[in-house]
BAZA-200571 format. One record per residue (C-alpha): residue in one letter; residue number from 1; x, y, z. Coordinates in nm, 4 decimals, m for minus. Example, Ala and Ser with C-alpha at 12.3 -4.5 7.8 and 13.67 -1.06 7.14 Angstrom:
% BAZA-200571
NODE	A	1	1.2300	m0.4500	0.7800
NODE	S	2	1.3670	m0.1060	0.7140
//
This chain:
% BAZA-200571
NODE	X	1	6.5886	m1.5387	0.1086
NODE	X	2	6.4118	m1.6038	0.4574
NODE	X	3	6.5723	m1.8515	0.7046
NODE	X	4	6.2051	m2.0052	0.6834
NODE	X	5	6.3178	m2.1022	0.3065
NODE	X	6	6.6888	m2.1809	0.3054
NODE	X	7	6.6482	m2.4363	0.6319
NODE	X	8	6.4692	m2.6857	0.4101
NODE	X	9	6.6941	m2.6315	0.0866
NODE	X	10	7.0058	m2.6972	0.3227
NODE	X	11	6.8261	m3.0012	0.5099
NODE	X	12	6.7351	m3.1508	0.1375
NODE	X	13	7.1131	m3.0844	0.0212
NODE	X	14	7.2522	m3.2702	0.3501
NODE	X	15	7.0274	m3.5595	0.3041
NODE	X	16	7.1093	m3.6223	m0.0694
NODE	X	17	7.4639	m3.6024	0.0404
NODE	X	18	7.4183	m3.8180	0.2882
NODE	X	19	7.2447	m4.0877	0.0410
NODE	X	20	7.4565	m4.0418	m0.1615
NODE	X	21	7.7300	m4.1579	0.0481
NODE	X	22	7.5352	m4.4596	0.1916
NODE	X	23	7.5037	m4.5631	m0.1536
NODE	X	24	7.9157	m4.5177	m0.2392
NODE	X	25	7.9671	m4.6951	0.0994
NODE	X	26	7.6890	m4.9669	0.0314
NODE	X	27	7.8514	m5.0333	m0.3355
NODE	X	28	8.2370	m5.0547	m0.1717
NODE	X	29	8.1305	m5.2969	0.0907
NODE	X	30	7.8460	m5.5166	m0.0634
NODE	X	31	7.9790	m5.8098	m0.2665
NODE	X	32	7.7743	m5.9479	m0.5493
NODE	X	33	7.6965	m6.2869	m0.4124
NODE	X	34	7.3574	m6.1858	m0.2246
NODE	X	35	7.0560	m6.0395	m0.3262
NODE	X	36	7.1230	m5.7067	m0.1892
NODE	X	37	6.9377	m5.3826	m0.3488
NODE	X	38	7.0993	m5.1601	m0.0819
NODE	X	39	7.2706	m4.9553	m0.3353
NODE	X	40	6.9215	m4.8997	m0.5561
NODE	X	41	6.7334	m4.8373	m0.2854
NODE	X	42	7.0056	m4.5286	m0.1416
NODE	X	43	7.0297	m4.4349	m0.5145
NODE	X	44	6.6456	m4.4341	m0.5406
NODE	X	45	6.6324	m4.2017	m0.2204
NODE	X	46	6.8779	m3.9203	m0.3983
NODE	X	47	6.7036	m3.9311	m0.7034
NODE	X	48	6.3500	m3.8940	m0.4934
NODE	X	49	6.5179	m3.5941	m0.2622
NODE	X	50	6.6724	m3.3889	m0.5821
NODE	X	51	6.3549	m3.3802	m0.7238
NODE	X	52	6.2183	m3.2605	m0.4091
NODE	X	53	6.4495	m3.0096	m0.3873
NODE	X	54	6.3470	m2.9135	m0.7384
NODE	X	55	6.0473	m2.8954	m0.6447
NODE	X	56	6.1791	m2.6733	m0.3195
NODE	X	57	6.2733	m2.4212	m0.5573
NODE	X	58	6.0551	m2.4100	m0.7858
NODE	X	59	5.7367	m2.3490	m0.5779
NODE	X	60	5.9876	m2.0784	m0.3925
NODE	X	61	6.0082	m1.9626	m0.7126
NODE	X	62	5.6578	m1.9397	m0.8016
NODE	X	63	5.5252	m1.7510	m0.4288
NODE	X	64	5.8276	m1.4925	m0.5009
NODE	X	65	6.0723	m1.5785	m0.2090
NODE	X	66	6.3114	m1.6593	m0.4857
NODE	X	67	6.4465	m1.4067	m0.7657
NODE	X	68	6.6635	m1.5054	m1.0246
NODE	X	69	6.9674	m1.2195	m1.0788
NODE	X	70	7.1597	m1.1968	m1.4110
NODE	X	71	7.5346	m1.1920	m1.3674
NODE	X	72	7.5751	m0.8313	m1.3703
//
């Protein structure tokens, strides 16, 4: 796999770790009182940047700079 490819795969995998621990943090410190959605909406933004990633792979997939390998 190029650089070219992996760079955006890792940048995707960082950012959905990162929402994902926005949303943890969001659902520790909001209380239930207000009308906050903070947790949806950092939930929302994984869910949107795995299927990018997905996505990521599957079109690298499709143009050949992926291969799949069996496990011998």
């Amino acid at each position: 796999m190029d650089m070219i490819f992996k760079l955006p795969v890792l940048l995707v995998l960082l950012f959905i770790l990162f929402s994902l621990f926005q949303g943890m943090y969001y659902l520790a410190k909001d209380d239930g009182s207000n009308q906050s959605t903070r947790v949806v909406r950092a939930l929302t933004i994984r869910v949107v940047l795995s299927l990018l990633l997905f996505l990521i792979l599957m079109g690298g997939y499709f143009f050949g700079l992926l291969q799949p390998h069996g496990i011998l």
